[in-house]
N, C-alpha and C positions, 0 to 999 in steps of 0.2 A: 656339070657345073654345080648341081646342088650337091654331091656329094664331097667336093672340098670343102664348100660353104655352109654345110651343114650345119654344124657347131655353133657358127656365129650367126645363123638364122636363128635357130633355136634359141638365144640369147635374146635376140631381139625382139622375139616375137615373147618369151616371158613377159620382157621388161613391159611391153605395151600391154599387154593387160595386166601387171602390176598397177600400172598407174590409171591407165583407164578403166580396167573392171573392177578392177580391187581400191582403187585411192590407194593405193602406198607409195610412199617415196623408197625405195631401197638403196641399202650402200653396198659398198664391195669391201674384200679381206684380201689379204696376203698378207703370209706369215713374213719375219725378220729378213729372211736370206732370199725371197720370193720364190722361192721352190712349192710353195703350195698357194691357191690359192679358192675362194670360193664364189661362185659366182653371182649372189645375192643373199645381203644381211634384211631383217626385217624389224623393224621395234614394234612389241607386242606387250601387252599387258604382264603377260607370263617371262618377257625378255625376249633377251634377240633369238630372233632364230633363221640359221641358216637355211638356203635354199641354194639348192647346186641342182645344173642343168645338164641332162644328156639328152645326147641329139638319137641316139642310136641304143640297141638291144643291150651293150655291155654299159653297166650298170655298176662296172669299181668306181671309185670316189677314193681315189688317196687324200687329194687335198680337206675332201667334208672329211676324212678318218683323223687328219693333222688336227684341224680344228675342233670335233668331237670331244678327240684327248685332251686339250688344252685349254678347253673352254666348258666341258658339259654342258649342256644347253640341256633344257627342260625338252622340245622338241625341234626334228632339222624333217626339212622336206628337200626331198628330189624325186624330180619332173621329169620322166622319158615318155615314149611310146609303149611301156609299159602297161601292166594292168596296175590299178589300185590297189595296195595292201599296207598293214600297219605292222611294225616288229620292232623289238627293241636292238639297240648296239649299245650296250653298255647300261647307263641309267637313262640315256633318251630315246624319246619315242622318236622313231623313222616314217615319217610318213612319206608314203613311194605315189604321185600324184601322176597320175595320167596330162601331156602336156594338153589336150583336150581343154582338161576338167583347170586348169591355172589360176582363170579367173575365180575359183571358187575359194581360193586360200586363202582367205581371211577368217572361213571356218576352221580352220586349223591351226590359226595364230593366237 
C-alpha cells in the first residue's frame, strides 16, 4: 500500500510541517501546457523558492529543472530520504534537505 502512495504521502507530510513547523503558507506551480509541475512555492525575503518533494532514492526533478530555467531563483530545495548537501544547478543554490530535517526550512529561505 505504501509503496503506490508513497508520493502523495510524502506530500502531505511536507505540507504539515510547512505549516505547522515552519508557519508557511505555500502555493503550487505548473507550467502553460501542465507538463511540469512543482510541488511547493515559498515567499522568502530573497524570493520564491521552489520546493519539490521525492518520496524515493531517484532524485531527477524534470519539472524543478523546467522551472529553474524559467525562473532562476536565488535558492530551490528538494526533500527525499536523502542525505543533506548543498550544490549549485546553474546560478541557484540546490539545497537537497533530508524529509526528516523539513521543518527546519525556513533556515534556508
Amino acid at each position: 500500500m505504501f509503496g503506490e502512495f508513497r508520493g502523495a504521502l510524502a506530500e502531505q507530510y511536507v505540507l504539515g510541517q510547512l505549516i505547522a513547523a515552519a508557519g508557511i503558507r505555500p502555493f503550487y506551480w505548473s507550467s502553460e501546457t501542465g507538463r511540469a509541475e512543482v510541488d511547493f512555492l515559498v515567499d522568502s525575503p530573497a524570493g520564491t523558492v521552489p520546493i519539490e518533494v521525492k518520496s524515493g532514492v531517484n532524485l531527477r526533478s524534470k519539472s524543478l529543472g523546467v522551472y529553474l530555467a524559467k525562473y532562476r531563483p536565488n535558492t530551490a530545495i528538494r526533500t527525499s530520504p536523502a542525505d543533506y548537501r548543498v550544490s549549485l544547478r546553474g546560478s541557484t543554490k540546490l539545497v537537497e534537505l533530508p524529509l526528516y530535517a523539513i521543518g527546519q526550512v525556513a533556515r534556508y529561505l
